[in-house]
N, C-alpha and C positions, 0 to 999 in steps of 0.2 A: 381699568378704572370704571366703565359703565358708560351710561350717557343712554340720551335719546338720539333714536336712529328715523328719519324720515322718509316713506317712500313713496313714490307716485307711481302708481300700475296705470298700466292703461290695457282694455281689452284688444286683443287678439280681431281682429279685422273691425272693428267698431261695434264690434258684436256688441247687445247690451244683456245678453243673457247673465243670468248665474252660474257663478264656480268653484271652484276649491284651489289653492293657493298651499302650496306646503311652504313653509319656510326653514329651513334648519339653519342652527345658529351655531359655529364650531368657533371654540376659542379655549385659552391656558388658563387654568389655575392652578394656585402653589405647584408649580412646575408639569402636571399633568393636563394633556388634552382631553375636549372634552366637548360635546356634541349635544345639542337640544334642539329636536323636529317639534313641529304644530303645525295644524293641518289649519286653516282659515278660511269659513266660509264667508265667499264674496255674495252678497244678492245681487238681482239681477240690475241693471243700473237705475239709477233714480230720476228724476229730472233735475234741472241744474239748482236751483236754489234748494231744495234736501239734500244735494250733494254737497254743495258749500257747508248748509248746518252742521253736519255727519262730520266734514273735515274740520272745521272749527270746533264741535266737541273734543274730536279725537285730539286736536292738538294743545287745547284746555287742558283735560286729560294727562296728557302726557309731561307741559311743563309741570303740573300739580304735583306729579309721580317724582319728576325729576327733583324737584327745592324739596321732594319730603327725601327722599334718597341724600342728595347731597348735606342737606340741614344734620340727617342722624348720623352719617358718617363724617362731617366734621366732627358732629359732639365725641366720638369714637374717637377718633383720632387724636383727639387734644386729650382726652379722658385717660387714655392707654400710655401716654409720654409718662404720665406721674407711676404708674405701675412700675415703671422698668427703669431703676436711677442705673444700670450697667449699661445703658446706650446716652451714659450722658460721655462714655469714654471717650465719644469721641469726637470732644471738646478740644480745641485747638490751644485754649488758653485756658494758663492754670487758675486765674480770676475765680472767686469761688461765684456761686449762679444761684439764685432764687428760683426756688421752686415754689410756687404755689396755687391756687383755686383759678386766682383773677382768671386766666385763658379757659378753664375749665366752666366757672360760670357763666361767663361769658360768652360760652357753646351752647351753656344750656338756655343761657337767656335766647337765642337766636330760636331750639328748638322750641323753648314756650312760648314766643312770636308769631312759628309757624301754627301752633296749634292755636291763637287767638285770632290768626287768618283763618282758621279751618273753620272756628268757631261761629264766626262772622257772616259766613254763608256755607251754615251746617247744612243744610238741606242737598244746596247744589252739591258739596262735596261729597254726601252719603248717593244722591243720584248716578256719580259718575264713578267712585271707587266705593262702594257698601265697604264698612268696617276700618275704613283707612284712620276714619277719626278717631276709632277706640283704641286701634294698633299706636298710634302716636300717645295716647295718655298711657297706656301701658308702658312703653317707651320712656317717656319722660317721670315715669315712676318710678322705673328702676335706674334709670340714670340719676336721680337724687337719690336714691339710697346708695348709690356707687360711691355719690362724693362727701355722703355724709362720714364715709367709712374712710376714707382719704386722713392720713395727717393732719394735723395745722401747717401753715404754713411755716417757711424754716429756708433758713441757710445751708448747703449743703456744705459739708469740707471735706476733705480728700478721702477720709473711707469710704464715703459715695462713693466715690468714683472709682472701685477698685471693684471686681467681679467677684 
């Protein structure tokens, strides 16, 4: 599913030199494994209060990355339910089920949210991810054409529900 991962290094005998840091990340997708190295230069240590700042950006940073991630794969995931009525099969009850926008909008409303936060303090957002703000309206552009394209809203009855 993803997430933010936090780490605290500490140098090797107190050293306060500079170094290099490789990180490899191994993990599954759609059933294949799969491996991503980055080599990360450390400077050499700062004194304590730029270290604070440095780690309080990074971790600004990092929630910012995570609500934009989680915001566009909610809308994703509510978006792709209305595509596919052969996984409403497996519906426990034969009750017929409303499908419609509401959840969809709804998604979107959260990612046009995020981007009126983005908007809010464009500056500091473009400082700490350059181009994050444009990728989100690009985003949120094509997710309204997605749901223009959508149905009206509607009742489903049993031929839904057959593959």
């Amino acid at each position: 599913e993803g997430g933010l991962v936090l780490m605290r290094l500490r140098a090797r005998g107190g050293s306060t030199r500079a170094g290099r840091l490789r990180l490899t990340l191994r993990f599954t997708e759609d059933g294949a494994s799969r491996s991503s190295c980055h080599d990360i230069d450390i400077p050499a240590r700062p004194g304590r209060d730029v270290a604070m700042e440095q780690l309080a950006m990074a971790l600004r940073k990092g929630v910012m990355l995570q609500r934009y991630a989680e915001t566009c794969r909610h809308f994703l995931t509510v978006a792709g339910r209305g595509d596919m009525p052969t996984r409403l099969l497996s519906l426990t009850s034969p009750e017929r089920t409303k499908v419609d926008k509401d959840e969809c909008a709804s998604a979107l409303r959260a990612v046009e949210s995020l981007q009126a936060d983005f908007a809010a303090a464009e500056a500091w957002v473009q400082s700490l991810c350059p181009g994050l703000s444009q990728q989100l309206a690009d985003f949120i552009k094509t997710a309204r054409a997605h749901m223009e394209k959508q149905p009206a809203s509607r009742d489903l009855d049993e031929d839904d529900l057959v593959s």
